[in-house]
N, C-alpha and C positions, 0 to 999 in steps of 0.2 A: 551564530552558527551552532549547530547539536552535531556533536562525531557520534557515528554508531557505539553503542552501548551506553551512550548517556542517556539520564533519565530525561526525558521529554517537558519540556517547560510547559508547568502549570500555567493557568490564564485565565481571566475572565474573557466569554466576547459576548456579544449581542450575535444572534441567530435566527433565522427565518423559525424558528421555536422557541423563542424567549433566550433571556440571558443565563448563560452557563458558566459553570467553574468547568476545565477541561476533565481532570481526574475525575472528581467526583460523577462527571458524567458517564466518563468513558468505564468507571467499575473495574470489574475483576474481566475484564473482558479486551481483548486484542483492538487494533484500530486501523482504519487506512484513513491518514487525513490525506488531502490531495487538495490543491489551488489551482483556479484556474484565469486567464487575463482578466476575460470583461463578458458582462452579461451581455444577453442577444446576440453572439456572436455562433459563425455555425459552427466552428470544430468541438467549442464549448459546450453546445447543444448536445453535438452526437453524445461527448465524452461522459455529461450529463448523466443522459438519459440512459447509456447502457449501463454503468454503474447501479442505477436506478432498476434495472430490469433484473443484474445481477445481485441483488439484496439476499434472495434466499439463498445464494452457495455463499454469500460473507457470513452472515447468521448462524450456517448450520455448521460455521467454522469457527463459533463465538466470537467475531467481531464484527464492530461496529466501523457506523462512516463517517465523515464529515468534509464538507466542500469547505472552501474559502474564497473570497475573490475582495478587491475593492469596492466592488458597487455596494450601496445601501441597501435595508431590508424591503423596504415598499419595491425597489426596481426589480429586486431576487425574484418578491412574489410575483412579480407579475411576470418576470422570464417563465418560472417554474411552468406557469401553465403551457407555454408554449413547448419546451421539453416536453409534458405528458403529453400532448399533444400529438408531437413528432415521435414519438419514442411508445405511442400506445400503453401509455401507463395509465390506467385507472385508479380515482381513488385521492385519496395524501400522499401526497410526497416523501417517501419512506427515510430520507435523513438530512439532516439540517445541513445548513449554510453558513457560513460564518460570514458577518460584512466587516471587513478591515478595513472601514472609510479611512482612517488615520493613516493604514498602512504598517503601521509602529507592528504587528506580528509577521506578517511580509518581508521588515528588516531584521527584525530579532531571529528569524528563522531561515535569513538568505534567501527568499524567495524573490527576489526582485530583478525583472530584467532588464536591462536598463537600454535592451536594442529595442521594445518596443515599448508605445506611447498610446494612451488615449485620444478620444477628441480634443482633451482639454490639454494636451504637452505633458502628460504626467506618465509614469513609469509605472508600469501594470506586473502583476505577479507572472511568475514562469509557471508552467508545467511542473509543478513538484509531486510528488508522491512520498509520504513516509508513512513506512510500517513499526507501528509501538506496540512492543509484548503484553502482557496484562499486570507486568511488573511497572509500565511505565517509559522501558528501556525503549530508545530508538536501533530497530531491526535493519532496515533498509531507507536508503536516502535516493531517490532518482529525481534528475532534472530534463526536462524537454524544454524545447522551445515552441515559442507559441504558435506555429505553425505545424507542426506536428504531433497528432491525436498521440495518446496512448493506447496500447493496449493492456485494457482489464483481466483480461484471460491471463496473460502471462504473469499478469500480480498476483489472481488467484494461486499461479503458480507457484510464482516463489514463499505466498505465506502456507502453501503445504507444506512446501520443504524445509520452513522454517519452524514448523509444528512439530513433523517427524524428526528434524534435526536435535531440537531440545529434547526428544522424550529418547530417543534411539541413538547408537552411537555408529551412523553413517552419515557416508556425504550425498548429494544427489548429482550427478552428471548434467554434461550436456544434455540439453533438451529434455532433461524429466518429465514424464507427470507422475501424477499419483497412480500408483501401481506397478510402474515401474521397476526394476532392478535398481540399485545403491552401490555406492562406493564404501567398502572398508575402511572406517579410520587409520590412516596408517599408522599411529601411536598405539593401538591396541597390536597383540603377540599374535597368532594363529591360535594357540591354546582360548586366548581369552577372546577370539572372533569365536571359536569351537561350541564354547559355552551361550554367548552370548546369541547365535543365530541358528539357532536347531535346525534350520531348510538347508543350513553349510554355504560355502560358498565357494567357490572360482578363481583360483592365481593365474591370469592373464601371463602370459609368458611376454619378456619385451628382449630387444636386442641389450640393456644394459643389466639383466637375468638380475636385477631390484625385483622382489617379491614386492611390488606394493600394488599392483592394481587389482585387489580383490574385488569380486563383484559378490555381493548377496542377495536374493530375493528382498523386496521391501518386508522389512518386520512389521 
């Protein structure tokens, strides 16, 4: 298992793109790995394919993707097509796959769920999602089960907030997006919110008259 803020284990795998070292792949660049049960399958498909659609907003947010699942490279490729297929992607297939035949990254990473099974009685990866900085660190850890799509948009979401969070000294509320109002750190004075956010910002009055819920325009 990885806790948030650890650095993310390095790895060799085999990938519907040839064999990769993870870091060296992944660069100075952010990441969403994500895993998913079993090829040919349809929640897999959708989850796929929109990922796939949303490339340019991961990009223009300098990171990168990468799938995982247990099936082999030859089965991937031949899913992939049916994804573009369903999902109207033309073209290459914009980010690799990893095949954890062995499984051995599946358990190193707790990915394994052990309520659902293959054709063959064997134990298939969950729904995971993690978000790794460009440091390497692990950001975000989410787990679904296999019956339950994700949603991409909302990840989109949180690595804004995780972008502005590192560079800016606010938090993001309920239901954020990008453009939104921000929460005041509340470790920081009024003096040094004063400096720090020229647009100013808003002392929410609350029944226990705590100055803490300052709001500021997003910096």
């Amino acid at each position: 298992m990885v806790n948030l803020g650890d650095e993310f284990p390095n790895f060799n795998a085999n990938t519907t793109i040839g064999d990769i070292t993870f870091h060296e792949w992944m660069g100075d660049s952010w990441c969403i790995f994500f895993s998913h049960p079993n090829a040919f399958t349809p929640v897999c498909t959708t989850e796929l394919g929109r990922v796939a659609q949303l490339m340019p907003d991961f990009s223009k947010r300098n990171c990168k993707v990468i799938g995982c699942s247990c099936d082999g490279i030859e089965i991937q490729q031949k899913w992939i097509e049916d994804i573009k297929s369903y999902s109207k992607i033309e073209g290459n297939f914009p980010y690799p796959i990893i095949a954890d035949e062995s499984r051995s990254l599946a358990v190193q990473l707790g990915m394994i769920d052990p309520a659902e099974k293959n054709k063959d009685g064997l134990p298939v990866t969950c729904r995971a999602v993690f978000i790794i900085d460009s440091e390497k660190k692990l950001r975000l850890s989410i787990l679904y089960p296999a019956t339950t799509g994700r949603n991409f948009s909302e990840i989109l979401r949180v690595l804004d907030s995780l972008q502005l969070t590192d560079d800016k000294k606010v938090a993001t509320p309920v239901d954020w997006k990008s453009g939104d109002s921000c929460m005041v750190l509340p470790t920081l004075s009024d003096h040094e919110a004063s400096e720090l956010f020229p647009a100013g910002f808003q002392t929410v009055q609350v029944p226990s008259s705590l100055p803490y819920m300052r709001i500021t325009p997003q910096p």
